[in-house]
PDB file of N, CA, C and O in Angstrom:
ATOM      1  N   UNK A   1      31.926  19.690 -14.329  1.00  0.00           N
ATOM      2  CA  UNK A   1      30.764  20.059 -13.549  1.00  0.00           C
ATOM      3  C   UNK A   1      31.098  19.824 -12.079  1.00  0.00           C
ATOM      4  O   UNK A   1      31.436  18.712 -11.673  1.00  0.00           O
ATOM      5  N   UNK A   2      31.005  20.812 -11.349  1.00  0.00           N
ATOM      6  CA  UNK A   2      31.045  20.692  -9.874  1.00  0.00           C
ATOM      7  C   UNK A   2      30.196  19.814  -9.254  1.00  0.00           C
ATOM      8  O   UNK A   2      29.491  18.972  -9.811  1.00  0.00           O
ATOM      9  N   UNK A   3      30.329  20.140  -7.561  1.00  0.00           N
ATOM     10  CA  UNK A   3      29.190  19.094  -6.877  1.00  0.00           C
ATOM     11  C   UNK A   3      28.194  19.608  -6.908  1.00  0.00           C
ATOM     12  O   UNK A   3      27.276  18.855  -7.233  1.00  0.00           O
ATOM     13  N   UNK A   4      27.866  20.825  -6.665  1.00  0.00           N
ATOM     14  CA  UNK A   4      26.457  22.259  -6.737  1.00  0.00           C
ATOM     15  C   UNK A   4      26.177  21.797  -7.814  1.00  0.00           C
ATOM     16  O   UNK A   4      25.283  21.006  -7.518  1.00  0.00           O
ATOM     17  N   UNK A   5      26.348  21.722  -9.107  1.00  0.00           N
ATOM     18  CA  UNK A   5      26.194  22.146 -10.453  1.00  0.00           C
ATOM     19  C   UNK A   5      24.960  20.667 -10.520  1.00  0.00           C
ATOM     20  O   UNK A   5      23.757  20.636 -10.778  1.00  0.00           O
ATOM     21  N   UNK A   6      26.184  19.331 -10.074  1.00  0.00           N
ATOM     22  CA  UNK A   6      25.593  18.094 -10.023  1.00  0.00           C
ATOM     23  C   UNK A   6      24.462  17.833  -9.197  1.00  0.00           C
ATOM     24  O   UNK A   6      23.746  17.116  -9.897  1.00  0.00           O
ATOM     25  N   UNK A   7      24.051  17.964  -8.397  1.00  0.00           N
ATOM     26  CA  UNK A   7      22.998  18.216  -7.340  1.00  0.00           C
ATOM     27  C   UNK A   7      21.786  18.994  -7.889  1.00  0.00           C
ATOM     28  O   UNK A   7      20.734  18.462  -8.242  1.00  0.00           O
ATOM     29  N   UNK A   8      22.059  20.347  -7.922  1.00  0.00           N
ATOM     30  CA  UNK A   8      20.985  21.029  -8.567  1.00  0.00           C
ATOM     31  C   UNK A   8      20.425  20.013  -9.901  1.00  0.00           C
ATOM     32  O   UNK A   8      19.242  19.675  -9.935  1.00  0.00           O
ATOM     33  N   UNK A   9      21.267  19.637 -10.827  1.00  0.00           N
ATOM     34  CA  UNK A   9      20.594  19.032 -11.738  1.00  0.00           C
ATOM     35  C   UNK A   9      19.979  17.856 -11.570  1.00  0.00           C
ATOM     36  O   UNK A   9      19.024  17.346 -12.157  1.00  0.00           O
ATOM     37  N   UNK A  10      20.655  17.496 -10.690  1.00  0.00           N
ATOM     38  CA  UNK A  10      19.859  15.823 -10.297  1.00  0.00           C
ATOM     39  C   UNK A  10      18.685  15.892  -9.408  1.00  0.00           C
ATOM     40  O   UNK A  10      17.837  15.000  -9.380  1.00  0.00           O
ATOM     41  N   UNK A  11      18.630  17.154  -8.544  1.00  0.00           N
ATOM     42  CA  UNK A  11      17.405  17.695  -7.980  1.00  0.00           C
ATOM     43  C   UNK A  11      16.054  17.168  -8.897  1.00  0.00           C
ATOM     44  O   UNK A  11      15.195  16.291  -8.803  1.00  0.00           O
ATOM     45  N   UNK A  12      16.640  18.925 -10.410  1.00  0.00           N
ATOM     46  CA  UNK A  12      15.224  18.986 -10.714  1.00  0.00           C
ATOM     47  C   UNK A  12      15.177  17.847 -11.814  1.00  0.00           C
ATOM     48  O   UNK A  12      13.975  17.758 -12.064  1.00  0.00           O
ATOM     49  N   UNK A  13      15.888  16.876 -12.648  1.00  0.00           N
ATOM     50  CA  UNK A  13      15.734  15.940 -13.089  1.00  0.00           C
ATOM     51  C   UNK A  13      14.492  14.896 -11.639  1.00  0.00           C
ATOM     52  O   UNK A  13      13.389  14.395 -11.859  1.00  0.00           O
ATOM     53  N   UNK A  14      14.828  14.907 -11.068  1.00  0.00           N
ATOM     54  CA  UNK A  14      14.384  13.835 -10.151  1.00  0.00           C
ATOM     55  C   UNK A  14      12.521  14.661  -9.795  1.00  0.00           C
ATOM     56  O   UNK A  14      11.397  14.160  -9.835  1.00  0.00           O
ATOM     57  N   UNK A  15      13.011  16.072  -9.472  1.00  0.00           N
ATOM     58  CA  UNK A  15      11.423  16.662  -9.585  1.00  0.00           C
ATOM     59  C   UNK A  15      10.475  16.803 -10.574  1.00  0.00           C
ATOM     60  O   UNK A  15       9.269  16.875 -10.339  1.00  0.00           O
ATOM     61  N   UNK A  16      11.240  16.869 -12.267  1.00  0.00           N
ATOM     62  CA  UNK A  16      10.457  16.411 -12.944  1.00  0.00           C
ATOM     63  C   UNK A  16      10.025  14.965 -13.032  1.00  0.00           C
ATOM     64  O   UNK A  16       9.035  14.605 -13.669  1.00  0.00           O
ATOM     65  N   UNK A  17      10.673  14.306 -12.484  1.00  0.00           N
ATOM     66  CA  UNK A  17      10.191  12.984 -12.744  1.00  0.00           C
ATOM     67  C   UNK A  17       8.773  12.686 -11.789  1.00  0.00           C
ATOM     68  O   UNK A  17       7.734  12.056 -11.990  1.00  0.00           O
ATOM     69  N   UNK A  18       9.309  13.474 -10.667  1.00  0.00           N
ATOM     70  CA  UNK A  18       8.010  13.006  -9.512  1.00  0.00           C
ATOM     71  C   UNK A  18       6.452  13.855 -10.452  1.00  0.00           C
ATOM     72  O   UNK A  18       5.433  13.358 -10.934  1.00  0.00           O
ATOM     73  N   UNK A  19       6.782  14.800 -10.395  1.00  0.00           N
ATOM     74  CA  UNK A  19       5.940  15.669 -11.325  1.00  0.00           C
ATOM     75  C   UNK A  19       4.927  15.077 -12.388  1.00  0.00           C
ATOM     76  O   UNK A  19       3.706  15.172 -12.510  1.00  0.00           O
ATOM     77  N   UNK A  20       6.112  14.298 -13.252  1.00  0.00           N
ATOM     78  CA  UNK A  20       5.088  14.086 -14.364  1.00  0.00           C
ATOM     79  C   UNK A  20       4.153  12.208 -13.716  1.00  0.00           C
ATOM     80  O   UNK A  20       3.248  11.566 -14.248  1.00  0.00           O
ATOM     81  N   UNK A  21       4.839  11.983 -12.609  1.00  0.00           N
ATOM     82  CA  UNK A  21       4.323  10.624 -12.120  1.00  0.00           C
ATOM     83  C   UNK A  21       3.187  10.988 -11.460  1.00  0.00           C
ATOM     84  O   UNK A  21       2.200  10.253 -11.460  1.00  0.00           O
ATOM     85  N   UNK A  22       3.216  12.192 -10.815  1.00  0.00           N
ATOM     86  CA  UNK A  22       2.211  12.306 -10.351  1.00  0.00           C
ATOM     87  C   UNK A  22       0.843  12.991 -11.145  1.00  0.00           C
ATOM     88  O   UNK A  22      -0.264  12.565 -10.819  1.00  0.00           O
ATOM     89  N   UNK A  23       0.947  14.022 -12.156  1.00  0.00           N
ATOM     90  CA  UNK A  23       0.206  14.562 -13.411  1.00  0.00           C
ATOM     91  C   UNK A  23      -0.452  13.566 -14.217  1.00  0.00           C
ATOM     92  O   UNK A  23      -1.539  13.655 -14.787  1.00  0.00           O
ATOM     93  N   UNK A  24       0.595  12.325 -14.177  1.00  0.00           N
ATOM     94  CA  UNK A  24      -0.419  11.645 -15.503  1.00  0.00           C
ATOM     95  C   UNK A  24       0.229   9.967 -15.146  1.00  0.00           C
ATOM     96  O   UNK A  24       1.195   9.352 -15.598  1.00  0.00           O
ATOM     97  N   UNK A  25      -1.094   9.539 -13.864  1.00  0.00           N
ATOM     98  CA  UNK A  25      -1.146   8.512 -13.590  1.00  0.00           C
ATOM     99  C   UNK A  25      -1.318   7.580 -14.676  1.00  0.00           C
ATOM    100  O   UNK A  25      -1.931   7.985 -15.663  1.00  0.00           O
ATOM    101  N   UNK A  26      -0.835   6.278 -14.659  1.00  0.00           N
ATOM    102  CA  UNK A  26      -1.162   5.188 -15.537  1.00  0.00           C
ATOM    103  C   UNK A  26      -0.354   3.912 -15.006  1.00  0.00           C
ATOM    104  O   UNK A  26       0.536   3.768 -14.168  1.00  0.00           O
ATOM    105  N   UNK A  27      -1.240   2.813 -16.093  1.00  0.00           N
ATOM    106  CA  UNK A  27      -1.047   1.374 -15.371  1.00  0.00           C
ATOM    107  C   UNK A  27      -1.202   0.853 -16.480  1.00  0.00           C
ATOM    108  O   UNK A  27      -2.139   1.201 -17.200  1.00  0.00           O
ATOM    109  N   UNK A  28      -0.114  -0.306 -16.937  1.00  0.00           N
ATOM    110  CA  UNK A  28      -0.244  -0.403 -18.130  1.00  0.00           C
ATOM    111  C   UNK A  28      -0.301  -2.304 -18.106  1.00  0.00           C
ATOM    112  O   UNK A  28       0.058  -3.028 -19.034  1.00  0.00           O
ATOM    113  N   UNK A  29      -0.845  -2.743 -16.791  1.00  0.00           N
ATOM    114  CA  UNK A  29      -1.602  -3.832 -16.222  1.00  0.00           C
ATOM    115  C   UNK A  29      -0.039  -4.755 -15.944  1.00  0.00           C
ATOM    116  O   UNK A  29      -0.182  -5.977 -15.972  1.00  0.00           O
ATOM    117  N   UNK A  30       1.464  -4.211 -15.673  1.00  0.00           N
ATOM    118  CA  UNK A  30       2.403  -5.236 -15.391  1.00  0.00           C
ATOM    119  C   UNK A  30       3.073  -4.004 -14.458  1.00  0.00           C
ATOM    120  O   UNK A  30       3.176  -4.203 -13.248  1.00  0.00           O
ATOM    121  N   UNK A  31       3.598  -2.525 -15.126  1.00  0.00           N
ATOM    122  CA  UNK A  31       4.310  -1.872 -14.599  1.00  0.00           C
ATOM    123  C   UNK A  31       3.234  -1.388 -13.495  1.00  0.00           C
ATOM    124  O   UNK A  31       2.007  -1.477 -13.538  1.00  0.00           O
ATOM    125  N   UNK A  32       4.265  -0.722 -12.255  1.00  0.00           N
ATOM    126  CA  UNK A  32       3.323  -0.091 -11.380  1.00  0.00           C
ATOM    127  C   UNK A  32       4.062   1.214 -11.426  1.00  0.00           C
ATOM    128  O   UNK A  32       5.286   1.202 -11.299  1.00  0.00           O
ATOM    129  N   UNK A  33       3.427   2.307 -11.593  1.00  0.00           N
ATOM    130  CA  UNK A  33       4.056   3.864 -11.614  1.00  0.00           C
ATOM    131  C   UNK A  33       4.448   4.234 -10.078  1.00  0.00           C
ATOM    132  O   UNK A  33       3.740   4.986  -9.409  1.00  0.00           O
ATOM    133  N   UNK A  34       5.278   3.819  -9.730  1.00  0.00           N
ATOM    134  CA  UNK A  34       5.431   4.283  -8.155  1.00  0.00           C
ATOM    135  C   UNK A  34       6.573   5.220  -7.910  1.00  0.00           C
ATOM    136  O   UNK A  34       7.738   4.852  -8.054  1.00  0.00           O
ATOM    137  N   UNK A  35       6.173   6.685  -7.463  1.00  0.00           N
ATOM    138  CA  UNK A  35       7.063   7.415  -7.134  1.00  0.00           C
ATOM    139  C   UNK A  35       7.378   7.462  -5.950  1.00  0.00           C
ATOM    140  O   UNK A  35       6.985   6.628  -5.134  1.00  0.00           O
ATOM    141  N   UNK A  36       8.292   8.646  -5.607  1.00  0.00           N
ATOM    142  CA  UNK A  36       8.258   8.592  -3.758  1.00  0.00           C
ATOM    143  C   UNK A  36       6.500   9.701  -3.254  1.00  0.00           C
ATOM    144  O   UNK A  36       5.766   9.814  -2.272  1.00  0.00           O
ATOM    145  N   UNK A  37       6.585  10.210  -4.514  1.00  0.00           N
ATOM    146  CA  UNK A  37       5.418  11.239  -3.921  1.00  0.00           C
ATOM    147  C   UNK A  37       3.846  10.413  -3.992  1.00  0.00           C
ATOM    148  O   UNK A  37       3.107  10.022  -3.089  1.00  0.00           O
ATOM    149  N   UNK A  38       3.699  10.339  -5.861  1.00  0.00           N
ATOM    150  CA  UNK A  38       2.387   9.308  -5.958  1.00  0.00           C
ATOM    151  C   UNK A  38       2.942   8.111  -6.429  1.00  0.00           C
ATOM    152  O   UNK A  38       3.737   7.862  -7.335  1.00  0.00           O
ATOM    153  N   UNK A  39       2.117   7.172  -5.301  1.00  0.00           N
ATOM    154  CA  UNK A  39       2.550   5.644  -5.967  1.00  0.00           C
ATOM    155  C   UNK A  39       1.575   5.148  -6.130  1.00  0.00           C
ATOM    156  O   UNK A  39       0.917   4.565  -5.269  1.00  0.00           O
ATOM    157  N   UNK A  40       1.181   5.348  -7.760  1.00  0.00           N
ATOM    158  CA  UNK A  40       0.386   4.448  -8.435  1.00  0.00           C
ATOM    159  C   UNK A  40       0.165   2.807  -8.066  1.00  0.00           C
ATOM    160  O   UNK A  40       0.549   2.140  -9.027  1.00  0.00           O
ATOM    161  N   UNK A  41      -0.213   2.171  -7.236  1.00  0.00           N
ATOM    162  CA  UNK A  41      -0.373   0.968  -7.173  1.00  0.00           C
ATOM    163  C   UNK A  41      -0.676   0.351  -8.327  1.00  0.00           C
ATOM    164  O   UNK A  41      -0.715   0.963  -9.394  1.00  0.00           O
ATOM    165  N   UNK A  42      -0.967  -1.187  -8.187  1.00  0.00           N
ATOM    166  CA  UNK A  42      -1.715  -1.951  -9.263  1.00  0.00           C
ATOM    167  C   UNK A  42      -3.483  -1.854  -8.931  1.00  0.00           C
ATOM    168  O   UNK A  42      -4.469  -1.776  -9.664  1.00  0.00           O
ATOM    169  N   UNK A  43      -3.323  -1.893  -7.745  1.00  0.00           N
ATOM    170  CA  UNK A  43      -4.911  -1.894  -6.884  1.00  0.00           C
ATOM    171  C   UNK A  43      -5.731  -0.508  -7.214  1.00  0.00           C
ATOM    172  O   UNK A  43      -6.960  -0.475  -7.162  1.00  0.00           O
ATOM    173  N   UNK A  44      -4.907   0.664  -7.568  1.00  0.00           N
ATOM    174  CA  UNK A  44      -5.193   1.814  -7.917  1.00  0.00           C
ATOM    175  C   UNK A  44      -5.943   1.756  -9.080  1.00  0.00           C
ATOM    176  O   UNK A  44      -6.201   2.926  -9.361  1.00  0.00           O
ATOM    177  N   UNK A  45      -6.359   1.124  -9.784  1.00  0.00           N
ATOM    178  CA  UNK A  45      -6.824   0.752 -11.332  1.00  0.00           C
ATOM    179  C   UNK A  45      -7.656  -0.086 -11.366  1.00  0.00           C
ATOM    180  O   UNK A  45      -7.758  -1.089 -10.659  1.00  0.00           O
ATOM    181  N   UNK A  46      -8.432   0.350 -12.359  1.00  0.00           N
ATOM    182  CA  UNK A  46      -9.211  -1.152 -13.084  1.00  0.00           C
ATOM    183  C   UNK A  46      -9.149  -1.086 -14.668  1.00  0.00           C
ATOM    184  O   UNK A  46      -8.847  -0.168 -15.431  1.00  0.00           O
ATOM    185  N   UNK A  47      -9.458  -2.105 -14.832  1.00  0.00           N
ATOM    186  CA  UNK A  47      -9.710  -1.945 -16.702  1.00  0.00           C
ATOM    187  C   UNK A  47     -10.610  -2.455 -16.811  1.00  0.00           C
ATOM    188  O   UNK A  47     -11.081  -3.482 -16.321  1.00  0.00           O
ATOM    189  N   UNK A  48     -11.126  -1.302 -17.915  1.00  0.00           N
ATOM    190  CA  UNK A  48     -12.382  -0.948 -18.593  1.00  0.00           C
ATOM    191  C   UNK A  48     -12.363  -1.393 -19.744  1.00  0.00           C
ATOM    192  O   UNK A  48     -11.831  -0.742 -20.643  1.00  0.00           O
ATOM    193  N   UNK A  49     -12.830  -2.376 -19.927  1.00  0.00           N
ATOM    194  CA  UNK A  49     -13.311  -3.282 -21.413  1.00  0.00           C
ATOM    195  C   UNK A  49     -13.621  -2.435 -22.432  1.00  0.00           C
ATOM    196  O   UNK A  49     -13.282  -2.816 -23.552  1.00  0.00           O
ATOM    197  N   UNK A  50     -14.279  -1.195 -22.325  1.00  0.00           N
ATOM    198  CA  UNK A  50     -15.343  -0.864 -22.673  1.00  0.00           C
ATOM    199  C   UNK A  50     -13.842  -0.007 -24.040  1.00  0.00           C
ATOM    200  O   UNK A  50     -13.397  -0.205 -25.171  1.00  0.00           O
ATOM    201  N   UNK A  51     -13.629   1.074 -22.687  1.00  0.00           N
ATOM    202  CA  UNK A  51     -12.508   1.881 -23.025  1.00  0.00           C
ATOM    203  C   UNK A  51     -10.895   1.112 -23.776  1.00  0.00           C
ATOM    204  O   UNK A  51     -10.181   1.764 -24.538  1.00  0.00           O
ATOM    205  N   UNK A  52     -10.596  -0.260 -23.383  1.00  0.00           N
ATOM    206  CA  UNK A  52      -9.432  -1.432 -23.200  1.00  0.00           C
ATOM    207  C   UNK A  52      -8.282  -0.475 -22.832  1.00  0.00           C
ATOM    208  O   UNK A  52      -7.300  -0.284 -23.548  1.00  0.00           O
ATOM    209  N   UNK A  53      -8.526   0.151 -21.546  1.00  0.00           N
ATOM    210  CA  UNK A  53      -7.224   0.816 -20.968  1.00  0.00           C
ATOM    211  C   UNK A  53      -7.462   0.888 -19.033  1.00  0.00           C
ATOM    212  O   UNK A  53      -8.474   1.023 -18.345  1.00  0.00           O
ATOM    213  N   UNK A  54      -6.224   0.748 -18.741  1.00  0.00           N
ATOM    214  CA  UNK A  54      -6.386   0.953 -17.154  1.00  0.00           C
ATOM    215  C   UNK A  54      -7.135   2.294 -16.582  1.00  0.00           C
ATOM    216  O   UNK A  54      -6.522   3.319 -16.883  1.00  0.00           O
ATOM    217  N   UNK A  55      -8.058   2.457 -15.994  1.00  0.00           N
ATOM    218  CA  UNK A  55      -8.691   3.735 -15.463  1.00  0.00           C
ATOM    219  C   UNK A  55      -8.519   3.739 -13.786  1.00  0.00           C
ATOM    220  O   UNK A  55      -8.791   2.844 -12.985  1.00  0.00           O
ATOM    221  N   UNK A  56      -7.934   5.157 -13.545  1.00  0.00           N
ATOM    222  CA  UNK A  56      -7.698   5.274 -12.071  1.00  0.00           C
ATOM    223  C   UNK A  56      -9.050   5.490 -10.966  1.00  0.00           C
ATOM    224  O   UNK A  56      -9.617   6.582 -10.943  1.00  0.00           O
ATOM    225  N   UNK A  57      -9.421   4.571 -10.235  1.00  0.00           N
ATOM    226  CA  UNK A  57     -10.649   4.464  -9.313  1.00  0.00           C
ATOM    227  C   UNK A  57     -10.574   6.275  -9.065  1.00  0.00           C
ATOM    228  O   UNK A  57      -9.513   6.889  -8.953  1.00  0.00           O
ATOM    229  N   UNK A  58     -11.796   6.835  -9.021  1.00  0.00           N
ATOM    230  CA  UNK A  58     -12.256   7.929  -8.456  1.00  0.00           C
ATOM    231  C   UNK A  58     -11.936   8.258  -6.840  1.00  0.00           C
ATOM    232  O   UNK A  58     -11.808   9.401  -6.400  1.00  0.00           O
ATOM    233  N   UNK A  59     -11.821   6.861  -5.937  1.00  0.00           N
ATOM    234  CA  UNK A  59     -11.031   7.761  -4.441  1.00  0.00           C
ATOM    235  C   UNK A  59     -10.550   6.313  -4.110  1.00  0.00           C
ATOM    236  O   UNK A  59     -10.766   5.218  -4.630  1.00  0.00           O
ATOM    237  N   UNK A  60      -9.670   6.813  -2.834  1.00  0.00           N
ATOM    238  CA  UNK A  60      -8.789   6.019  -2.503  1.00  0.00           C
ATOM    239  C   UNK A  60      -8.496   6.197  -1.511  1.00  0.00           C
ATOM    240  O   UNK A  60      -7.499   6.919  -1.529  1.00  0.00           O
ATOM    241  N   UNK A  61      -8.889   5.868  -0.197  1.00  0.00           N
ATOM    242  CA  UNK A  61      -8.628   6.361   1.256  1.00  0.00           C
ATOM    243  C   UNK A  61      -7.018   6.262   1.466  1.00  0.00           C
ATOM    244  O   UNK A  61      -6.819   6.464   2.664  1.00  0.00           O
ATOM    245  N   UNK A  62      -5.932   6.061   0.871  1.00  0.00           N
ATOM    246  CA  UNK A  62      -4.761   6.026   1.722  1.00  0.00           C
ATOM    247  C   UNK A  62      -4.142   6.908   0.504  1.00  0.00           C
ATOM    248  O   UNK A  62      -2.916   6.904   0.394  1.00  0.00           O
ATOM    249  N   UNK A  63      -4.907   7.653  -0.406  1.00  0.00           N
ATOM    250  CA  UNK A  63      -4.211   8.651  -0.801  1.00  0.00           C
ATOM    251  C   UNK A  63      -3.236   9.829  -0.071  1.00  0.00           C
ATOM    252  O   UNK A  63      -3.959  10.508   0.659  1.00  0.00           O
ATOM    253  N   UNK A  64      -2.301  10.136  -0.044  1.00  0.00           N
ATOM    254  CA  UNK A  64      -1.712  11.491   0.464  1.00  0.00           C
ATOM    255  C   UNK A  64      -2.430  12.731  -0.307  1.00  0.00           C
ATOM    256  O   UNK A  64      -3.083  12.557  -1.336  1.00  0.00           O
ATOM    257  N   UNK A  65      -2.272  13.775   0.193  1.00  0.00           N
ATOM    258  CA  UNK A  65      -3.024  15.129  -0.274  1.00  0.00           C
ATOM    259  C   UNK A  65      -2.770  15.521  -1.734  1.00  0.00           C
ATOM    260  O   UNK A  65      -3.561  16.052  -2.514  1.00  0.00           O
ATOM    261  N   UNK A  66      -1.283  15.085  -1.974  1.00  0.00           N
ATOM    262  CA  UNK A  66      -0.673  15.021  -3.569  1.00  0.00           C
ATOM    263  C   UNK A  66      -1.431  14.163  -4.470  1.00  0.00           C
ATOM    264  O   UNK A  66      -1.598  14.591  -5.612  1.00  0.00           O
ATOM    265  N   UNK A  67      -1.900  13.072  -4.175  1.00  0.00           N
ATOM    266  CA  UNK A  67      -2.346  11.832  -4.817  1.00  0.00           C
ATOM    267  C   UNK A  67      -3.976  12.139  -5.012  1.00  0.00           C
ATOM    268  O   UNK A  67      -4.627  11.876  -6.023  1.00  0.00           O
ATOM    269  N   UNK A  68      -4.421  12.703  -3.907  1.00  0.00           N
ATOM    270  CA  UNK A  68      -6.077  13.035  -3.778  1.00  0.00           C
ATOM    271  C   UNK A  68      -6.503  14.044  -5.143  1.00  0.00           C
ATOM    272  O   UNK A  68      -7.444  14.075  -5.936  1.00  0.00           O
ATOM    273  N   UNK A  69      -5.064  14.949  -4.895  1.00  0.00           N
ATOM    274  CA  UNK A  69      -5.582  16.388  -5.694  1.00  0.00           C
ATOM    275  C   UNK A  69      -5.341  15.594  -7.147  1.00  0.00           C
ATOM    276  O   UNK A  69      -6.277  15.504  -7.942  1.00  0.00           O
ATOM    277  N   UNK A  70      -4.226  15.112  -7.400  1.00  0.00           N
ATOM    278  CA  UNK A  70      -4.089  14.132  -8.849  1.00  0.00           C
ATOM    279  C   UNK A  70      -5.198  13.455  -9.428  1.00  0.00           C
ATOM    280  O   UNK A  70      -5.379  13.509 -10.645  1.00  0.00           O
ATOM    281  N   UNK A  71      -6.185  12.630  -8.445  1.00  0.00           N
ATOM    282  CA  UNK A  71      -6.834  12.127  -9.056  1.00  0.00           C
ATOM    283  C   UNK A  71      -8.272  12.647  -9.690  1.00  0.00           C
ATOM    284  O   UNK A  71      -9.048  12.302 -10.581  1.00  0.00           O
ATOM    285  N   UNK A  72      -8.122  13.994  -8.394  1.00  0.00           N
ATOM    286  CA  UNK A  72      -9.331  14.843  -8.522  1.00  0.00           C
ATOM    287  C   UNK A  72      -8.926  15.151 -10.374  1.00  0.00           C
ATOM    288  O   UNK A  72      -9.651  14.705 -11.264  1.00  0.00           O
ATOM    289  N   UNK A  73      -7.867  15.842 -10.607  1.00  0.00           N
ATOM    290  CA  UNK A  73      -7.560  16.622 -11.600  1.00  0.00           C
ATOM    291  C   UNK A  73      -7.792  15.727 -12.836  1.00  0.00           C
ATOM    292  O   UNK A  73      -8.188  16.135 -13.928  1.00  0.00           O
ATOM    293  N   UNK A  74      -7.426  14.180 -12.447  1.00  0.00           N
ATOM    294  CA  UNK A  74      -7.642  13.384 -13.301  1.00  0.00           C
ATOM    295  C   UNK A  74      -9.144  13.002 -13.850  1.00  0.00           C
ATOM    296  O   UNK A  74      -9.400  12.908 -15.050  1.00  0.00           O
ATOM    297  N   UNK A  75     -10.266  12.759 -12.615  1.00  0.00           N
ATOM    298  CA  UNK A  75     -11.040  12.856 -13.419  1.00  0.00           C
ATOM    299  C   UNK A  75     -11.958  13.999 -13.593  1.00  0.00           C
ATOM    300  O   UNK A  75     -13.101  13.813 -14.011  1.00  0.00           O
ATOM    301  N   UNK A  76     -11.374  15.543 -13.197  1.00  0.00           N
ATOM    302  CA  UNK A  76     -12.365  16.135 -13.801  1.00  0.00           C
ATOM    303  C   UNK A  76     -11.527  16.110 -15.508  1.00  0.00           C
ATOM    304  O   UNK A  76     -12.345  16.005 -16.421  1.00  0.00           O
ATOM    305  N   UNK A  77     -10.303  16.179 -15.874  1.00  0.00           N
ATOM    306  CA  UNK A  77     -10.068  16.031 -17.380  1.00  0.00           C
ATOM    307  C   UNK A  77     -10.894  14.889 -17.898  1.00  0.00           C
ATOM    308  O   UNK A  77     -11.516  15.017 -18.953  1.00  0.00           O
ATOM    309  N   UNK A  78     -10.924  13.809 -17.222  1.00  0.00           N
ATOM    310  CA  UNK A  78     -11.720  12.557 -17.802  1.00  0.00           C
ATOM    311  C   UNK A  78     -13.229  12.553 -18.307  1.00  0.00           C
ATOM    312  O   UNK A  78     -13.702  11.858 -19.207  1.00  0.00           O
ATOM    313  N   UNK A  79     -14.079  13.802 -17.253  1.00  0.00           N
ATOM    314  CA  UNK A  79     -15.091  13.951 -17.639  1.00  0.00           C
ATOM    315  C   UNK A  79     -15.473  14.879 -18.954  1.00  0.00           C
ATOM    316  O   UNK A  79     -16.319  14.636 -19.814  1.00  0.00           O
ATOM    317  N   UNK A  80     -14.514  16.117 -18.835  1.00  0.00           N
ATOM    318  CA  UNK A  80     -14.532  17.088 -19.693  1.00  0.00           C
ATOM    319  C   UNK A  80     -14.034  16.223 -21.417  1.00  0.00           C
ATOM    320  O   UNK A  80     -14.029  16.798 -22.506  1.00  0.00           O
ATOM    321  N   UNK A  81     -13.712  14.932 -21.194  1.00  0.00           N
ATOM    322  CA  UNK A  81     -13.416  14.667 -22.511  1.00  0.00           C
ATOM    323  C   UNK A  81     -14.972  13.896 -22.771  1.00  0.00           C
ATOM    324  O   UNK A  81     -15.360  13.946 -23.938  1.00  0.00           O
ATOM    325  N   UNK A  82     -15.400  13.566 -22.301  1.00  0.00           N
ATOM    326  CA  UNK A  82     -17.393  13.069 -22.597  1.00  0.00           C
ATOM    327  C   UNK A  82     -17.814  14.066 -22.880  1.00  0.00           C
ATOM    328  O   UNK A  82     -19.012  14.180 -23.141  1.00  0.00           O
TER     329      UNK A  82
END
């Protein structure tokens, strides 16, 4: 495998990764999901007794525009499952 060949793949390996970090936030109350794009904090979360899983707060003023639209997406799926 060349250097092109190596690059390109390590590209989109590395873009799927940001991708799915940013699609499907979670906190699993030790790890913190932190990409370069969305970085899931620990502060980003709470847990819900109710549910016994980490749930991502509805806003977050130091979101980036990537992180805003994520969470939007997150909870309109969250609602559509009620």
């Amino acid at each position: 495998m060349g250097l092109i060949e190596f690059l390109l793949s390590s590209m989109a390996i590395v873009s799927l990764g940001e991708g799915l970090n940013c699609y499907y936030p979670m906190h699993d109350g030790e790890y913190e999901n932190s990409g370069m794009v969305c970085q899931w904090k620990h502060d980003s979360f709470y847990y819900d007794k109710k549910e016994e899983k980490w749930i991502l707060f509805p806003e977050d003023p130091d979101d980036n525009f990537i992180e805003r639209e994520m969470r939007k997406r997150y909870w309109k799926k969250k609602q559509e499952k009620k």
